[in-house]
C-alpha positions in Angstrom: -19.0 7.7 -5.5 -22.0 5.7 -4.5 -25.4 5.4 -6.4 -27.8 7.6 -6.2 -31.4 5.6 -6.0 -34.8 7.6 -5.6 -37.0 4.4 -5.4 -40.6 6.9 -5.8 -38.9 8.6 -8.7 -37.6 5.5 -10.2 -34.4 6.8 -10.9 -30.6 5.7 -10.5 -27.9 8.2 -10.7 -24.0 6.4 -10.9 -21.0 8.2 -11.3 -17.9 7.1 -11.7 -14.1 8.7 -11.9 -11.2 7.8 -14.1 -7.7 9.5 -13.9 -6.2 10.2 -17.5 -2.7 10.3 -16.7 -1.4 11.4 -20.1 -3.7 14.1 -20.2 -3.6 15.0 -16.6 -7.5 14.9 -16.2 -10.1 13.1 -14.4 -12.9 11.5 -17.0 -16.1 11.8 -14.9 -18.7 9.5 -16.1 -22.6 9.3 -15.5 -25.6 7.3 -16.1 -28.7 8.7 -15.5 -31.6 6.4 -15.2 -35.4 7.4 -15.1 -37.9 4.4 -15.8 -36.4 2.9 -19.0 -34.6 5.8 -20.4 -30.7 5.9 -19.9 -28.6 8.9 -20.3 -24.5 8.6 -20.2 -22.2 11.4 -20.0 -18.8 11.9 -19.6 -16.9 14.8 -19.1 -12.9 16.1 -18.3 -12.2 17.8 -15.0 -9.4 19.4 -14.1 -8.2 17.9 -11.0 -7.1 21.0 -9.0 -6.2 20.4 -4.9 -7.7 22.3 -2.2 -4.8 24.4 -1.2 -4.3 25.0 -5.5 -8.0 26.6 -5.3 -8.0 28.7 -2.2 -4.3 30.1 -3.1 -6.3 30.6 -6.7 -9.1 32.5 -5.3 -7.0 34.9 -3.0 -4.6 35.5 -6.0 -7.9 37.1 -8.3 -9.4 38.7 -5.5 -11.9 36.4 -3.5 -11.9 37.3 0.2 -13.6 35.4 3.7 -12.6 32.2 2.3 -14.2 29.5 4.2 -14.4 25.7 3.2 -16.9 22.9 4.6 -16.7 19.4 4.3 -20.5 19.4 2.7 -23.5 21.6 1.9 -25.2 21.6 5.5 -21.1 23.3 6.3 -19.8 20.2 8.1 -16.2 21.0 9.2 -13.6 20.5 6.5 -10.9 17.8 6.9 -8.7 17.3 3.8 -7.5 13.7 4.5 -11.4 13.2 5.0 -14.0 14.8 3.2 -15.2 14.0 0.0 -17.6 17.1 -0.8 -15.5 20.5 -0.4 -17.7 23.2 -0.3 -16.2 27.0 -0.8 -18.0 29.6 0.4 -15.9 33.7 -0.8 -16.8 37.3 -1.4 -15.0 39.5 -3.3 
């Protein structure tokens, strides 16, 4: 994913993304930077793909299932987008 830079803020945001084969997990990795101070972080995601979650979500209930390809609901394309927003009710 790209960096993250808010030049008036003075702040850097990276994040990065590892694939842990033997655990079957993505290591997701960030360094927050604000003036001098540095933050890291790195948690385990459970890489899950989009037709996993929706069947997921219909299974326990969730109804009007509607995915975007970003927050401002850009059409969803799953060769394509990198954000996927889900929007349900149940």
């Amino acid at each position: 994913m790209p960096t993250i830079h808010n030049a008036d803020a003075k702040l850097s945001f990276i994040r990065n993304y590892s694939y842990l084969q033997d655990e079957h997990k993505i290591a997701f990795h960030t360094i927050l930077q604000v003036d001098d101070h540095i933050r890291e972080n790195t948690v385990k995601l459970l890489p899950i793909r989009h037709e996993e979650l929706i069947e997921a979500l219909a299974e326990v209930g969730f109804h009007m299932i509607k995915t975007y390809g970003g927050f401002m609901k850009q059409p969803f394309d799953a060769q394509k987008s990198v954000p996927c927003v889900i929007l349900v009710k149940k």
